[in-house]
N, CA, C and O atoms as CSV, one atom per row, in Angstrom:
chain,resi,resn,atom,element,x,y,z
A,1,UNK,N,N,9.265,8.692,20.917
A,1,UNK,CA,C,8.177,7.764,20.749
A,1,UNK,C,C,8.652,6.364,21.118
A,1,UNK,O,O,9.706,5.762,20.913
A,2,UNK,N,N,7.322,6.001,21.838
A,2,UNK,CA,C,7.867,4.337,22.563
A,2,UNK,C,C,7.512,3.348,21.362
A,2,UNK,O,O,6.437,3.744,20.913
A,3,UNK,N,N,7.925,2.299,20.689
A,3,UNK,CA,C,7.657,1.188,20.119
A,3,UNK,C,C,8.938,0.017,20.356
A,3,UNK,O,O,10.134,0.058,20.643
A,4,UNK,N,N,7.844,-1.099,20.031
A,4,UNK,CA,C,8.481,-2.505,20.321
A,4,UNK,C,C,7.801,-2.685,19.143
A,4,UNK,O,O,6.935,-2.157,18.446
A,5,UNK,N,N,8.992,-4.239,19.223
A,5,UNK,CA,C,8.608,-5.102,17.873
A,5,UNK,C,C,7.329,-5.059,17.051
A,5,UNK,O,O,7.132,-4.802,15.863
A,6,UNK,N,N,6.456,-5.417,18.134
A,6,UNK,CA,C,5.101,-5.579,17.521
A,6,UNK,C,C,4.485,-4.187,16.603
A,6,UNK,O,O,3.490,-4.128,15.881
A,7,UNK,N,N,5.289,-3.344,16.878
A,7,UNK,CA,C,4.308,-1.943,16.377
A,7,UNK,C,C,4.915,-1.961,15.132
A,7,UNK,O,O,4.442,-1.052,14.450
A,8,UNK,N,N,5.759,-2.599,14.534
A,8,UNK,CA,C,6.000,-2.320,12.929
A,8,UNK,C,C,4.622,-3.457,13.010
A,8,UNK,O,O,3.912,-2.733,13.707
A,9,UNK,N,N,3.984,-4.391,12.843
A,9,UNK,CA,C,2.973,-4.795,12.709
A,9,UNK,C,C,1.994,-3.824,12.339
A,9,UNK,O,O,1.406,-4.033,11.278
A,10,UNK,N,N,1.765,-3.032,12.849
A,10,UNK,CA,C,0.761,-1.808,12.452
A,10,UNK,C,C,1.079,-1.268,10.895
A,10,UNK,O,O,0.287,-1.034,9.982
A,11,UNK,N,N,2.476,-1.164,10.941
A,11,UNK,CA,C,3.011,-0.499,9.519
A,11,UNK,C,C,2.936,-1.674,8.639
A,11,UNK,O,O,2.233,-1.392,7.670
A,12,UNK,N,N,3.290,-2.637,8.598
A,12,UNK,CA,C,2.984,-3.870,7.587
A,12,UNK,C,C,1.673,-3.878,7.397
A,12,UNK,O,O,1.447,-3.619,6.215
A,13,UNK,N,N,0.578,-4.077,8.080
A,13,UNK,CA,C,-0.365,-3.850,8.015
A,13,UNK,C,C,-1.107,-3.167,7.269
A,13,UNK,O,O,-1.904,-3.743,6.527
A,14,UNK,N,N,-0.991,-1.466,7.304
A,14,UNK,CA,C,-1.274,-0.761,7.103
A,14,UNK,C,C,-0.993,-0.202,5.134
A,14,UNK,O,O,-1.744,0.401,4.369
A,15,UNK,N,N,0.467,-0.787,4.934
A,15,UNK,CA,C,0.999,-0.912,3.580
A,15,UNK,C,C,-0.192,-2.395,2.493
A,15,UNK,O,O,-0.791,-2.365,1.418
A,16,UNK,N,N,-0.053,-3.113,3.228
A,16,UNK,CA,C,-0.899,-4.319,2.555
A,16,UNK,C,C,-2.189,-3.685,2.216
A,16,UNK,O,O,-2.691,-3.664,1.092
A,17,UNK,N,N,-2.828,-3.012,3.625
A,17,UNK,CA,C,-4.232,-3.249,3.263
A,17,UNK,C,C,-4.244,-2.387,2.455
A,17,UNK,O,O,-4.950,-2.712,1.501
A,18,UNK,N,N,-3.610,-0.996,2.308
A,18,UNK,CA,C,-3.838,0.081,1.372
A,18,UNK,C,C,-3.491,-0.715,-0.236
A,18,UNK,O,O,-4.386,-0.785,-1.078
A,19,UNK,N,N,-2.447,-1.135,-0.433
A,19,UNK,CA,C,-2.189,-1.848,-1.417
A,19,UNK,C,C,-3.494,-2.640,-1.979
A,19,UNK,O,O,-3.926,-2.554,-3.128
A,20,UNK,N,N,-4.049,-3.458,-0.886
A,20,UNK,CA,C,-5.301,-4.641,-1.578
A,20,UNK,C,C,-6.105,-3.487,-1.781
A,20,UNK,O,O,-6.738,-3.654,-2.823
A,21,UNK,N,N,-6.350,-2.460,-1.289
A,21,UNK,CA,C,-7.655,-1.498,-1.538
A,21,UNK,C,C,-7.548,-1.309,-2.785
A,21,UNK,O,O,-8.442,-1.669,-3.551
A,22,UNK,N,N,-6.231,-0.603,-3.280
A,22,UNK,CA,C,-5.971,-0.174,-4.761
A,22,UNK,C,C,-5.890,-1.403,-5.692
A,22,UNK,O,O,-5.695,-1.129,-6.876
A,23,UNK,N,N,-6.031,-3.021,-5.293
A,23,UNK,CA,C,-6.069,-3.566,-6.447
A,23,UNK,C,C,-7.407,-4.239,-6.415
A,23,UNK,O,O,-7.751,-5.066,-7.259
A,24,UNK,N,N,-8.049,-3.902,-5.541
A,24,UNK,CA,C,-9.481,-4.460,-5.479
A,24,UNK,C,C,-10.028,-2.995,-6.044
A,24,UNK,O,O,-11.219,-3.055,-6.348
A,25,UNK,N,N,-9.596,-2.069,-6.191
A,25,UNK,CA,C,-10.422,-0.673,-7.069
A,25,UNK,C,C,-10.508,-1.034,-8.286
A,25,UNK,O,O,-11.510,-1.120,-8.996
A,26,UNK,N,N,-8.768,-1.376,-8.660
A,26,UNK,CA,C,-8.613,-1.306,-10.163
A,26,UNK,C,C,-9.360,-2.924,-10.945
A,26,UNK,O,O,-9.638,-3.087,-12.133
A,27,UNK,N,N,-9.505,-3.817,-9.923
A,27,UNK,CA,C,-10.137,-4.950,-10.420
A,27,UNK,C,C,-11.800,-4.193,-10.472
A,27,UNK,O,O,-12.274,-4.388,-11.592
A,28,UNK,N,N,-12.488,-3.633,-9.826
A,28,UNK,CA,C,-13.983,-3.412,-10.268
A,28,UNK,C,C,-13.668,-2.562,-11.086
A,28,UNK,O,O,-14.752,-2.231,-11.567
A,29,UNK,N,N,-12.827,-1.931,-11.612
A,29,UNK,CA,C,-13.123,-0.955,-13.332
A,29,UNK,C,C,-13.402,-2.242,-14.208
A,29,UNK,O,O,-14.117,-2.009,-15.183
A,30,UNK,N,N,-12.987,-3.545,-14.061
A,30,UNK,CA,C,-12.958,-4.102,-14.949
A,30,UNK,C,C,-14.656,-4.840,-15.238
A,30,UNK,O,O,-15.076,-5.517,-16.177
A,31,UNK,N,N,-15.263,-4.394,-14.096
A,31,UNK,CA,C,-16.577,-4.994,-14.779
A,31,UNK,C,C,-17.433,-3.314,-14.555
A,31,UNK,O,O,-17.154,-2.249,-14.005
A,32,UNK,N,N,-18.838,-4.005,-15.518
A,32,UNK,CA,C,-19.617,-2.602,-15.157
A,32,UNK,C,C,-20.209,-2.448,-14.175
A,32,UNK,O,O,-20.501,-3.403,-13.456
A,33,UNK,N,N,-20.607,-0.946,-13.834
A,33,UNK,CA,C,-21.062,-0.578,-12.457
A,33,UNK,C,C,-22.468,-1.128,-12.328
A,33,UNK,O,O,-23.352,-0.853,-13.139
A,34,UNK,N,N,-22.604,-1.746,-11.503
A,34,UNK,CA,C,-23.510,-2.164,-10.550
A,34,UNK,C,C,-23.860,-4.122,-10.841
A,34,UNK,O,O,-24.835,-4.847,-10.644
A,35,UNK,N,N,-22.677,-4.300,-11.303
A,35,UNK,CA,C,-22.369,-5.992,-11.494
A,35,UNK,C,C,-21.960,-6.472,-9.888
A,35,UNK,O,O,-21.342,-5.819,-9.047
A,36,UNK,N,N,-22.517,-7.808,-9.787
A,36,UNK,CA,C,-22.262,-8.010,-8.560
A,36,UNK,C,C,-20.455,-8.020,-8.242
A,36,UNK,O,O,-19.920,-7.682,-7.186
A,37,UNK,N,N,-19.790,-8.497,-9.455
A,37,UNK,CA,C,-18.500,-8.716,-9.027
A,37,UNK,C,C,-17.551,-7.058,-8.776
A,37,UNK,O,O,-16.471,-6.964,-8.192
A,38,UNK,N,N,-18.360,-5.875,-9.422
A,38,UNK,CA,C,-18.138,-5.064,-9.315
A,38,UNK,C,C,-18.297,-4.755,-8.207
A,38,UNK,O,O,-17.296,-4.303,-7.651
A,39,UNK,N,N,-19.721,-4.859,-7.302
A,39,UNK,CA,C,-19.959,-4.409,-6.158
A,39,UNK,C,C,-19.185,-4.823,-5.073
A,39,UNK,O,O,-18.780,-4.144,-4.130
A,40,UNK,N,N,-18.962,-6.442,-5.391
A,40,UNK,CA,C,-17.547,-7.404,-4.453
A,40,UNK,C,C,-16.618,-6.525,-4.257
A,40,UNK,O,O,-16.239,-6.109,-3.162
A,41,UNK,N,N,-16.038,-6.073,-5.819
A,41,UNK,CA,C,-14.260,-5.464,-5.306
A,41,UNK,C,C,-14.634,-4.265,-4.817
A,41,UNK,O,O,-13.712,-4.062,-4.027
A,42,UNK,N,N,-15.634,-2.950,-4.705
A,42,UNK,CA,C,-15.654,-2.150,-4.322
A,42,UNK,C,C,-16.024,-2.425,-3.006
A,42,UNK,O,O,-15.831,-1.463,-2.262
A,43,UNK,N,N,-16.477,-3.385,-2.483
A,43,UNK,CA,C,-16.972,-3.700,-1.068
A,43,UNK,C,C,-15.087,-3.627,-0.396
A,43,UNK,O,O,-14.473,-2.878,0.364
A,44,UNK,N,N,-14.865,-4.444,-0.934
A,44,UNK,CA,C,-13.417,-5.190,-0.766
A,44,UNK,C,C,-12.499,-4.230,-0.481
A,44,UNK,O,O,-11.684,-4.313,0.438
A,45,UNK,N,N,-12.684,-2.622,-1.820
A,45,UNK,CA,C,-11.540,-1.584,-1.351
A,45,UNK,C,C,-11.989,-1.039,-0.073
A,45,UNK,O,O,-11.404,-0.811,0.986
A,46,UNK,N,N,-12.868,-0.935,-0.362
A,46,UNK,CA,C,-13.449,-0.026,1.031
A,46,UNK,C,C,-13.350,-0.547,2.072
A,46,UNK,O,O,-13.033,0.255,2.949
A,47,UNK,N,N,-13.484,-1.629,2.433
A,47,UNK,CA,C,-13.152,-2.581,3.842
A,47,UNK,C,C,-11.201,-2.504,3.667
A,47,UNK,O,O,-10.475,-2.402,4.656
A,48,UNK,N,N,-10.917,-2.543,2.897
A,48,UNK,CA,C,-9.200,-2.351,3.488
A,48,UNK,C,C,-8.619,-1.318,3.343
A,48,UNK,O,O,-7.478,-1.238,3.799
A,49,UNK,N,N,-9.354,0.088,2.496
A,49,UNK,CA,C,-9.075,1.163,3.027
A,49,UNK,C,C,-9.295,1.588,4.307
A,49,UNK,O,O,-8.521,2.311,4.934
A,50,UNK,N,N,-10.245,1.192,4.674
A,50,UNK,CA,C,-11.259,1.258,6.088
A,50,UNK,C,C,-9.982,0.495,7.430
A,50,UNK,O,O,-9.833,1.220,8.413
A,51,UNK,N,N,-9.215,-0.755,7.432
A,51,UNK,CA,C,-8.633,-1.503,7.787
A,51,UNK,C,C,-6.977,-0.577,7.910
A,51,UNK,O,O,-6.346,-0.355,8.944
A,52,UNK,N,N,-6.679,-0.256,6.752
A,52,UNK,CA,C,-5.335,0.699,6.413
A,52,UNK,C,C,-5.290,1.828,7.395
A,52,UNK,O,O,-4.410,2.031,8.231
A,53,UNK,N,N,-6.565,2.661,7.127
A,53,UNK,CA,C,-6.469,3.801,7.875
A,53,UNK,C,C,-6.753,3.364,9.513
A,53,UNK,O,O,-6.246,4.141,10.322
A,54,UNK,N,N,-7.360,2.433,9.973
A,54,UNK,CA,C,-6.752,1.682,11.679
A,54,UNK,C,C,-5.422,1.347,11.447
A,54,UNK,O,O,-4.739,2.322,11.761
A,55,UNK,N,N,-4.686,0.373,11.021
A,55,UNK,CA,C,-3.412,0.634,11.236
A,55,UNK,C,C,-2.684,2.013,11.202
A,55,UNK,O,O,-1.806,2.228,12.037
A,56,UNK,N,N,-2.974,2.855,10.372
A,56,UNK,CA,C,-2.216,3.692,10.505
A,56,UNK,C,C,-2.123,4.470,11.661
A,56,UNK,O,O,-1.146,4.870,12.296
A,57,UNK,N,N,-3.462,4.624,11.829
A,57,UNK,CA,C,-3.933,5.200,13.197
A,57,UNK,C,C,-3.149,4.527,14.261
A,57,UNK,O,O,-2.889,5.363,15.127
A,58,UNK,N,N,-2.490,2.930,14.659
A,58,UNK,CA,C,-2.095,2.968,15.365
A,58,UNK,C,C,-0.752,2.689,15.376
A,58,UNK,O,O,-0.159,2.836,16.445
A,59,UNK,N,N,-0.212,2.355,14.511
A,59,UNK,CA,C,1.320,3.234,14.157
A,59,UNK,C,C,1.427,4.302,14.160
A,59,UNK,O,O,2.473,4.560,14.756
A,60,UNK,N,N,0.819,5.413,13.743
A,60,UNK,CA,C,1.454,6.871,14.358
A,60,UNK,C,C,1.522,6.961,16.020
A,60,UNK,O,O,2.134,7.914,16.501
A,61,UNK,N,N,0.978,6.103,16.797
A,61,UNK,CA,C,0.904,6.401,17.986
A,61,UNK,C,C,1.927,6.199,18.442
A,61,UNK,O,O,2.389,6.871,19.365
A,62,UNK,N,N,2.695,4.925,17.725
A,62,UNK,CA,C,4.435,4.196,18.100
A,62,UNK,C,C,5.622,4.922,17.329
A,62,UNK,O,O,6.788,4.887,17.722
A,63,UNK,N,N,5.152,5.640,16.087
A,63,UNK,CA,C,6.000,6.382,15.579
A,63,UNK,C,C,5.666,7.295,15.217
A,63,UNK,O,O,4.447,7.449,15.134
A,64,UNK,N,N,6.783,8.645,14.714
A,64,UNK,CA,C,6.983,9.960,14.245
A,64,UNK,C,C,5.951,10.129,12.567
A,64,UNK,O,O,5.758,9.278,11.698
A,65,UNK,N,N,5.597,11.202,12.632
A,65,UNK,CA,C,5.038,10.892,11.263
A,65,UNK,C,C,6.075,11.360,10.473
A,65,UNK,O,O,5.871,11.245,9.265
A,66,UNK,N,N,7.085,11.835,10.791
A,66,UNK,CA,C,8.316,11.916,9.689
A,66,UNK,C,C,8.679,10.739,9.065
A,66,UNK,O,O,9.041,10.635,7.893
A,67,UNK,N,N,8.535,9.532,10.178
A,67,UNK,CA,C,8.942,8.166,9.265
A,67,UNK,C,C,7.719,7.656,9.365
A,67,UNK,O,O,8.037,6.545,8.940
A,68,UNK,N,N,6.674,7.562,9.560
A,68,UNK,CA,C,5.544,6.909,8.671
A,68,UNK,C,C,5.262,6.993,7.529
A,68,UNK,O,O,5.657,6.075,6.809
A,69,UNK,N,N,4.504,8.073,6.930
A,69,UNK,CA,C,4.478,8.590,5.670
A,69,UNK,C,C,5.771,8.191,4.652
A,69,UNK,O,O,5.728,7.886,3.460
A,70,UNK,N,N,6.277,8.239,5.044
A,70,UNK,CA,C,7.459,8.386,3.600
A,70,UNK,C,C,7.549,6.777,3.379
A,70,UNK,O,O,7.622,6.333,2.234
A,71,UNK,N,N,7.542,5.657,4.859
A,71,UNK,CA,C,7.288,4.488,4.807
A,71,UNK,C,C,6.191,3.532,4.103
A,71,UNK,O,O,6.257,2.384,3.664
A,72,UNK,N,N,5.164,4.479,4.181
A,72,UNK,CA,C,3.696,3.857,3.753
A,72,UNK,C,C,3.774,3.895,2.262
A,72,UNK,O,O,3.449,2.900,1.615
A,73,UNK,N,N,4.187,4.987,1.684
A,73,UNK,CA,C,4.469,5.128,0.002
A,73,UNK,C,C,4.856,3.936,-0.588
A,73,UNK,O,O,4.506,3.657,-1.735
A,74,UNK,N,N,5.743,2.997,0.284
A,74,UNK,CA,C,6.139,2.004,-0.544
A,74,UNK,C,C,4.697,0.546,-0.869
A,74,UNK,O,O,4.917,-0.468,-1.532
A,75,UNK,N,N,3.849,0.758,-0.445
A,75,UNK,CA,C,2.847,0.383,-1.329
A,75,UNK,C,C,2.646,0.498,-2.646
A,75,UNK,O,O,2.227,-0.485,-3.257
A,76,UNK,N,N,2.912,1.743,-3.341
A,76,UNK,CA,C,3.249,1.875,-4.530
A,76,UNK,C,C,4.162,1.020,-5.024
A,76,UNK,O,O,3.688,0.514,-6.041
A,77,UNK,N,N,5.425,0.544,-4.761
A,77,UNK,CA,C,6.325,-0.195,-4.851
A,77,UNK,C,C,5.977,-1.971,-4.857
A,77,UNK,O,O,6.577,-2.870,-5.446
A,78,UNK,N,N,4.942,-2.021,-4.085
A,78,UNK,CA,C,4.074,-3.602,-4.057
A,78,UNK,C,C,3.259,-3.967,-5.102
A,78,UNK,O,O,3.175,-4.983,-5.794
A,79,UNK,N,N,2.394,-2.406,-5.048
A,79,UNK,CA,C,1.069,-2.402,-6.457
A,79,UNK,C,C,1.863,-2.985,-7.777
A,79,UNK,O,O,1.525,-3.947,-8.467
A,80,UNK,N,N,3.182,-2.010,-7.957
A,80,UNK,CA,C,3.723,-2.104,-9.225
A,80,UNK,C,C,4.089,-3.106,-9.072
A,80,UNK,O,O,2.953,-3.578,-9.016
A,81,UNK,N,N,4.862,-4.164,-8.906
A,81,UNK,CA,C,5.427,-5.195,-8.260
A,81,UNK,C,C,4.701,-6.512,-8.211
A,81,UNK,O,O,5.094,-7.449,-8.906
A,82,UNK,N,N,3.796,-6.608,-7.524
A,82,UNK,CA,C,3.013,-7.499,-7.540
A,82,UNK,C,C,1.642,-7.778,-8.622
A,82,UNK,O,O,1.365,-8.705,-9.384
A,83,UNK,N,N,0.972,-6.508,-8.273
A,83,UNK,CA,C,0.012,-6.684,-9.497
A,83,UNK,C,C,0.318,-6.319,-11.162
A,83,UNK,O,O,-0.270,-6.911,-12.067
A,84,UNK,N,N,1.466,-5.111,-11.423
A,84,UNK,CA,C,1.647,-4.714,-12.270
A,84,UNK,C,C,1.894,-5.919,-13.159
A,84,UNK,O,O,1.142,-6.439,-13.983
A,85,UNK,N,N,3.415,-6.309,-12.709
A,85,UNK,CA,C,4.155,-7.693,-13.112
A,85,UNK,C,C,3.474,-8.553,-13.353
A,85,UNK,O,O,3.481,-9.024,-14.490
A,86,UNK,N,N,2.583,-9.096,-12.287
A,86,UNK,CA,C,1.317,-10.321,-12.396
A,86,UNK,C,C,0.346,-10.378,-13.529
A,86,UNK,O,O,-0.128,-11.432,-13.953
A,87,UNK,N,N,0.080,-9.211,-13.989
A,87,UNK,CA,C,-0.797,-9.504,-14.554
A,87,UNK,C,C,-0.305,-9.358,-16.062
A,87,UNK,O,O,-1.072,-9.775,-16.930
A,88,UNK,N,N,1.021,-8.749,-16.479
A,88,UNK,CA,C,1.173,-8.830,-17.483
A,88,UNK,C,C,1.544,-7.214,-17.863
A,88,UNK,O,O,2.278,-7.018,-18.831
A,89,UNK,N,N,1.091,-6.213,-17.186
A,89,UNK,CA,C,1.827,-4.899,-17.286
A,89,UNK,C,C,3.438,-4.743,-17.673
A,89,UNK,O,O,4.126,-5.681,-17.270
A,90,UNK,N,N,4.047,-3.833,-18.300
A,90,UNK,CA,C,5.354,-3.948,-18.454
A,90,UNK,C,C,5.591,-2.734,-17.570
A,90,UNK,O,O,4.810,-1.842,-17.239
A,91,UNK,N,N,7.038,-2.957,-17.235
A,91,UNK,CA,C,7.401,-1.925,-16.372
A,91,UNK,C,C,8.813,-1.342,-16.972
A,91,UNK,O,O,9.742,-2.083,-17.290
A,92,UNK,N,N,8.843,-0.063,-17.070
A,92,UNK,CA,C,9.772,0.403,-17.866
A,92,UNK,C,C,11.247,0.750,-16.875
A,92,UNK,O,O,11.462,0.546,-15.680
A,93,UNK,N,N,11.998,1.280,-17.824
A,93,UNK,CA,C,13.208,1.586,-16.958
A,93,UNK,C,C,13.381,2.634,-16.161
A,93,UNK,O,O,13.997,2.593,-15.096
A,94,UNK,N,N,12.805,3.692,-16.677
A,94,UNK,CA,C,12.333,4.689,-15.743
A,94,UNK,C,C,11.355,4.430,-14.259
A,94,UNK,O,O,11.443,5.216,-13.316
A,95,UNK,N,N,10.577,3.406,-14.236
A,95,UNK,CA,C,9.850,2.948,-13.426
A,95,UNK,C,C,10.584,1.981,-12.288
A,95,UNK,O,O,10.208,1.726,-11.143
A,96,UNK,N,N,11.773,1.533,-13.015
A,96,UNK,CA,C,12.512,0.379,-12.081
A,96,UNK,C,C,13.287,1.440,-11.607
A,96,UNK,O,O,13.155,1.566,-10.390
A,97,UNK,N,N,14.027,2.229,-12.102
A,97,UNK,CA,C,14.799,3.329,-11.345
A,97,UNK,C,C,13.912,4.254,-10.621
A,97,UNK,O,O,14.549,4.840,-9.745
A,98,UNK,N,N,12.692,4.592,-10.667
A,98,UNK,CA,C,11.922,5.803,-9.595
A,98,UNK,C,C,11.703,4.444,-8.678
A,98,UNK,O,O,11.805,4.781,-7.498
A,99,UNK,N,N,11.421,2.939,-8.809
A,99,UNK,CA,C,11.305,2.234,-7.651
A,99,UNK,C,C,12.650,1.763,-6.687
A,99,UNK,O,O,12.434,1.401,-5.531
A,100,UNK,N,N,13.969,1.789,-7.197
A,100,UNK,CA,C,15.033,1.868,-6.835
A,100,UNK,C,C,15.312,3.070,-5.803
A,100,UNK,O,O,15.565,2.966,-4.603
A,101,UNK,N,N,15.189,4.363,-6.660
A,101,UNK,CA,C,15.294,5.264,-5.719
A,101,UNK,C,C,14.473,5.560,-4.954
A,101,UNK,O,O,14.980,6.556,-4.438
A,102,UNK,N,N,13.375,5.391,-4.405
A,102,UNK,CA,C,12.363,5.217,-3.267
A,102,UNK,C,C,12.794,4.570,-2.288
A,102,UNK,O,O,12.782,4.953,-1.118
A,103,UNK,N,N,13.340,3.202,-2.841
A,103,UNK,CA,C,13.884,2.315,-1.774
A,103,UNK,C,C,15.226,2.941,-1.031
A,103,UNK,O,O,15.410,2.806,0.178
A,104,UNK,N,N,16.112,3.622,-1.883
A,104,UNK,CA,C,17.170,4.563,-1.557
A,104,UNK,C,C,16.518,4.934,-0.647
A,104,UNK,O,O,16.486,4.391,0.458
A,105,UNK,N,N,15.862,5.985,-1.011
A,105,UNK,CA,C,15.238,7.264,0.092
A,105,UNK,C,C,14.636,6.941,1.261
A,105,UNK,O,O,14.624,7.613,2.292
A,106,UNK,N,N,13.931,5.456,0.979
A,106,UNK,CA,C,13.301,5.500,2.485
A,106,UNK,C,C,14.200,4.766,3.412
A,106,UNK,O,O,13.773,4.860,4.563
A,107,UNK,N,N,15.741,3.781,3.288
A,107,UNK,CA,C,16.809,3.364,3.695
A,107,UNK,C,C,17.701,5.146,4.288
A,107,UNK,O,O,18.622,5.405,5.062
A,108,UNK,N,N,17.275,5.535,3.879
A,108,UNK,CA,C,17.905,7.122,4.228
A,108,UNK,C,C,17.258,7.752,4.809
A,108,UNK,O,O,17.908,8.469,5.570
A,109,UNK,N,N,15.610,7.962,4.900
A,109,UNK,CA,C,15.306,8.485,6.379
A,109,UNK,C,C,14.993,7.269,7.020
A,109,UNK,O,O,13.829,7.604,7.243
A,110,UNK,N,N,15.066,6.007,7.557
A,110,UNK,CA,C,15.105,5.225,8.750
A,110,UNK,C,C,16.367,5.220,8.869
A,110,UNK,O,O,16.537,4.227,9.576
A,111,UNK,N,N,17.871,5.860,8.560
A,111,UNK,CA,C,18.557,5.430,9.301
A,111,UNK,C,C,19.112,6.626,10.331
A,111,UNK,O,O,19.897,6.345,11.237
């Protein structure tokens, strides 16, 4: 598979928007259904799920899906990270070590 610089762009991409999808989901649980601010964040996941799955689409074209997939997971690693932390979630030790070893694992299939 051919890629240049620019095509990890697709994969950055593609990690963010999935990421904002899942915190624009978990922000409309927080109001009730059919509130406008509810309808906002569900507008919101859906436009960057919608956005995620084009990037992905065009990163698999530059890369293997052996290393996409296992790459894209680390969104999970952002969610917890960014929103978990942010907002006041605690994150346990078991949680810092399954995010440790992810990072292991995916340093081990890109190399």
């Amino acid at each position: 598979m051919v890629h240049n610089s620019y095509s990890w762009i697709y994969v950055v991409c593609g990690i963010c928007f999935s990421s904002l999808a899942q915190i624009c989901m978990k922000r409309a649980t927080t109001f009730g259904a059919g509130e406008a601010y509810w309808f906002m964040y569900l507008m919101g996941s859906g436009s960057s799920y919608l956005l995620s799955f084009a990037a992905y689409y065009f990163a698999l074209k530059h890369f293997s899906i052996s290393k996409i997939s296992p790459i894209m997971t680390i969104g999970v690693v952002i969610i917890v990270v960014i929103y978990g932390i942010g907002t006041g979630e605690s994150v346990t030790v078991k949680q810092t070590l399954g995010i440790l070893l992810g990072i292991v694992s995916l340093s081990l299939i890109l190399t």
